[in-house]
N, C-alpha and C positions, 0 to 999 in steps of 0.2 A: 477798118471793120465798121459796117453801119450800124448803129446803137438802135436795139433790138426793140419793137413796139409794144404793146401797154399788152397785150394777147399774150407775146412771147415770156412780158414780165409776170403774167399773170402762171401762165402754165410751169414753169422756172418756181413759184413761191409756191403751190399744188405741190409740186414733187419733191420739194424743200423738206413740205409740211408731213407727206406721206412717210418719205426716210426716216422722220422725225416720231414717226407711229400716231401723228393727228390724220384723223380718218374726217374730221368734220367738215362740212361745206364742199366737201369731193363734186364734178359736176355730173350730170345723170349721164349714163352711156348713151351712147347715139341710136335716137330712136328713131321709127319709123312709120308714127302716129302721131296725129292731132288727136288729140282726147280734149274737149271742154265741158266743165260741169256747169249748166244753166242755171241759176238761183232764183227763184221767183216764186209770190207765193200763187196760188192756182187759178181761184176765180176770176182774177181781175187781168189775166194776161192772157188768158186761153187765145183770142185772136193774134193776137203776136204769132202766142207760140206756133198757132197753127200755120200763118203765113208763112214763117222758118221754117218749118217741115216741110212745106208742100213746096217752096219756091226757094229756100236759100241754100238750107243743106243740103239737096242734089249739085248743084254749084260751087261748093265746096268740097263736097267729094271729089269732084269730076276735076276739079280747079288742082286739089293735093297730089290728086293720083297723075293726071296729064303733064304739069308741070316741077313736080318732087319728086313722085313716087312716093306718096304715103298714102298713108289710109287716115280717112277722116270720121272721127265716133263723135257723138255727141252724150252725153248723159242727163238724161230731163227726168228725176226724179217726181216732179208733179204728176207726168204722164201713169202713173200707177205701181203702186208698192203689193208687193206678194200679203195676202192676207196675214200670212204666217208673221210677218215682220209685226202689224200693225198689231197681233196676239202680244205677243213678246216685247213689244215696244222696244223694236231695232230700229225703226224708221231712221231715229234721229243720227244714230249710227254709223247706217248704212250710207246715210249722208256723207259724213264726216268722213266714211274709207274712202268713198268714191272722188272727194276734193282729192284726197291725199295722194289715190292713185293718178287723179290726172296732171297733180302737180311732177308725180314722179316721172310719167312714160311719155307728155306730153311735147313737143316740138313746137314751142312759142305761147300760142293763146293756151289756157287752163281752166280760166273760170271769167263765166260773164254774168252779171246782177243785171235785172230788170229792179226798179225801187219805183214805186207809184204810191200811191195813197193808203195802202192796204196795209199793217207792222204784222200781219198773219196769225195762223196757229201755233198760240204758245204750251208746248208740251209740258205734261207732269215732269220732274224728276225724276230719272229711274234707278239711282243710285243716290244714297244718302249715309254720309260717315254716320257708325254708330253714335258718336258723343253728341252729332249734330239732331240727330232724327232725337234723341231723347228732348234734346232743347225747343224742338218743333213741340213733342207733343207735351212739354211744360206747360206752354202754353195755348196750347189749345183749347177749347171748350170736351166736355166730357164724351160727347157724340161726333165730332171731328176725332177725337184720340185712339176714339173706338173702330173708326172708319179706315181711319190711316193703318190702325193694327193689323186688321185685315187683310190690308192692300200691300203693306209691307214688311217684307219676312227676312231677319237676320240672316246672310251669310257670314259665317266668321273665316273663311277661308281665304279670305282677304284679307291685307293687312294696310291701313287699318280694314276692321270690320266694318262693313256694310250693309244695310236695309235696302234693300230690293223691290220693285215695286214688279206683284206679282205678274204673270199671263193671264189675261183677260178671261180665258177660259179655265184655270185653274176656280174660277169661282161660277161663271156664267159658260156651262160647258159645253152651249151651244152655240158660241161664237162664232165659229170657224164649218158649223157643220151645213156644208152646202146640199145634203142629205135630205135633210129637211127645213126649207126654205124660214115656212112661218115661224120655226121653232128660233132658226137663226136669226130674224128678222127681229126676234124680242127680244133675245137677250144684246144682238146689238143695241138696241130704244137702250135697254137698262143699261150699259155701261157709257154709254155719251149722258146719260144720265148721273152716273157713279161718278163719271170722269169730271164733270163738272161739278161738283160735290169736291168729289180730292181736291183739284184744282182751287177753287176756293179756299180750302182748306190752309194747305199749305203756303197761298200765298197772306192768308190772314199771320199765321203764325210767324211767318216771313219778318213783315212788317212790323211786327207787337216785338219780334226780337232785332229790330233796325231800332225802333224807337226806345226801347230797352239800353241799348249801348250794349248788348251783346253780338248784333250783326252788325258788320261794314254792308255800306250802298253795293259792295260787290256783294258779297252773299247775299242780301235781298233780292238784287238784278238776275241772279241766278236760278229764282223762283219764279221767273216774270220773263224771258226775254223767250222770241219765238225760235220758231225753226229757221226762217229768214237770215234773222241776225248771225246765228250761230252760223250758217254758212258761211255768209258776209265775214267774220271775222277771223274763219277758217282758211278763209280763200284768197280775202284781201287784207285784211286789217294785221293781220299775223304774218305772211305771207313776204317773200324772199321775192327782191326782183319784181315787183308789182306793174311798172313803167311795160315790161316785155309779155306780161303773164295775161293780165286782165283787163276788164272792160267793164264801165257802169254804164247802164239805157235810165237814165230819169223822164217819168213820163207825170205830169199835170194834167188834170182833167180841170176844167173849170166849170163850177155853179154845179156842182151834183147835185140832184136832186134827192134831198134825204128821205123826204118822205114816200118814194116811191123806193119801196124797203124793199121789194120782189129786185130788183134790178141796184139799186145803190148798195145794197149791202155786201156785193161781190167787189167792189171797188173799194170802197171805207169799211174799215170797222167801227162795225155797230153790236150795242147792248140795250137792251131795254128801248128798243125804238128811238135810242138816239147814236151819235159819234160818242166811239168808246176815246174820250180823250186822254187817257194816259196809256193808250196803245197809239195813238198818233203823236205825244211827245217823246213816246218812248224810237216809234220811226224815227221823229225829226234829228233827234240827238246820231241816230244813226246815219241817216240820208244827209243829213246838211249837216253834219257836223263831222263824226269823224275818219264817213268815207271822203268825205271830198277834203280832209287833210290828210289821208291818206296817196290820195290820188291826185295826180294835177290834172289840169282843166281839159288836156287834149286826150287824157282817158274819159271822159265822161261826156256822154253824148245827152240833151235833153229835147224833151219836146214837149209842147203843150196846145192844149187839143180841146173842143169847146166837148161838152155834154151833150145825149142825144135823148130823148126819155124813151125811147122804145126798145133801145139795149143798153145805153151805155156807151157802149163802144159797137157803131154798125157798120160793115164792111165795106157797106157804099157811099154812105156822107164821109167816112175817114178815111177812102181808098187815095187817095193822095198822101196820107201821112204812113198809112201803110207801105206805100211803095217806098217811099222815103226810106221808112225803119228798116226795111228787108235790105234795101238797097245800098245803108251805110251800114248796115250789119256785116253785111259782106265786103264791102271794103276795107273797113277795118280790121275782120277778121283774118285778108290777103292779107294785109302789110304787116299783121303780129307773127304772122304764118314766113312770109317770107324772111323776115329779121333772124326767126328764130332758125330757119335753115339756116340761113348767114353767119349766123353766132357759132352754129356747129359743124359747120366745114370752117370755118377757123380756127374752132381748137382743135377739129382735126389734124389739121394741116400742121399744128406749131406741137404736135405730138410728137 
């Protein structure tokens, strides 16, 4: 009798486990989509992303469907969030389900990061333990305590209890009213206004309670880190099987020009008319540090690319690097695509 292969062993220890009532690590039912979530933060990829729209993801459609039978989704949450989300501040959320679901329904690839120069928008908190939010506004100053009160409202119907950071329009109740434009138009000014006030806010208190010895480097990092990372860490750093799932694009711009603010400031983050450097240490920690120990070297694709002053990035001085990016984007997205059929007519088969 020929001694059964490492597939057979594996599906034999599955059914072991399940008679056993262990339900964990079961593998996804056999699906019949490519779903991958894009991670990127906006400004500074828009050409990318558009080349992949217009030139790769028909290709991969055409590629799943011709040669698989499946259907190929992409989910590019950059591409625009329902206002209602951005009321509510589900944004971050909405993110988080969408990794989740494409980890679940996907066939192969799930999630790709773009990481360039940019550590992005880092969102307020929108949930905060009761015991903790007291501890923020200990030390807060009098008008940040006040600010924050407003903005957050005990639910106790949670266990523990949690402060809630309100909807935009529960205060500014012309947020969302597309009714009337001007009216909308201001009170949007006033909470990008508000928001940056919070924002400060609580990353000040943050810090007073790291230096305190009441917060760990995590709870402060938790008042500070963007939307980027949290995907990045949803997607890959946490993440099952990462070798088969995902894919990192590192892209280098060299010599940006800082002082042409109209145009550098969508590549780098900038404050105060300079590089915000503890949003680019806080990237580096991310990009060179513990994505690429996460990931070996043959997931991570890089490129680096000089500076142009009239955009940045222009479609015709960089249309060589362009073609490149589209053109190994798509390769590689084949071979994680094909694997992942492979993988699943294998355990079919040893069903």
């Amino acid at each position: 009798m020929p001694e059964p292969n490492s597939t057979e062993t594996q599906v034999a220890e599955l059914i072991r486990h399940v008679l056993y009532g262990n339900l964990h690590n079961l593998p996804n039912l056999a699906s019949k989509i490519v779903r991958i979530f894009t991670s990127s933060t906006f400004t500074d990829t828009t050409v990318e992303r558009n080349s992949l729209m217009q030139h790769t993801y028909p290709k991969l459609k055409e590629y799943c469907r011709e040669k698989h039978g499946l259907e190929f989704q992409v989910v590019d949450m950059r591409w625009g969030v329902r206002d209602e989300a951005t009321d509510d501040h589900k944004t971050t959320e909405l993110c988080m389900q969408e990794i989740d679901n494409c980890q679940r329904v996907s066939v192969g690839p799930n999630f790709v990061v773009f990481l360039a120069q940019k550590y992005g928008y880092r969102p307020l908190p929108t949930k905060i333990e009761e015991a903790e939010f007291h501890k923020v506004l200990s030390v807060s100053s009098p008008d940040d305590a006040r600010l924050l009160s407003l903005w957050y409202k005990l639910d106790s119907n949670n266990i523990p209890s949690l402060f809630c950071l309100q909807p935009v329009s529960s205060i500014f109740t012309n947020f969302t009213n597309k009714a009337h434009p001007r009216l909308m138009e201001e009170d949007q000014s006033q909470w990008w206004e508000t928001m940056g006030k919070l924002n400060r806010a609580v990353r000040a208190a943050a810090l007073e309670l790291l230096n305190q010895g009441i917060f760990t480097p995590q709870d402060n990092h938790r008042y500070n880190w963007s939307v980027t990372e949290q995907e990045v860490v949803r997607g890959i750093l946490n993440a099952k099987d990462k070798v088969d799932h995902t894919l990192a694009f590192f892209r280098h711009i060299e010599n940006i020009n800082i002082g042409l603010l109209r145009h550098s400031m969508k590549f780098i983050d900038i404050v105060s008319k300079q590089v915000d450097e503890e949003a680019q240490r806080m990237l580096s920690d991310l990009r060179d540090v513990r994505v690429q120990a996460a990931l070996p070297e043959t997931s991570i694709i890089r490129y680096t690319i000089p500076w142009t002053d009239d955009e940045g990035i222009n479609k015709t001085f960089h249309a060589e690097y362009l073609e490149n990016f589209i053109e190994t984007f798509y390769t590689r997205l084949v071979e994680l695509i094909d694997r992942g059929v492979g993988q699943q007519k294998s355990l079919a088969s040893n069903r």
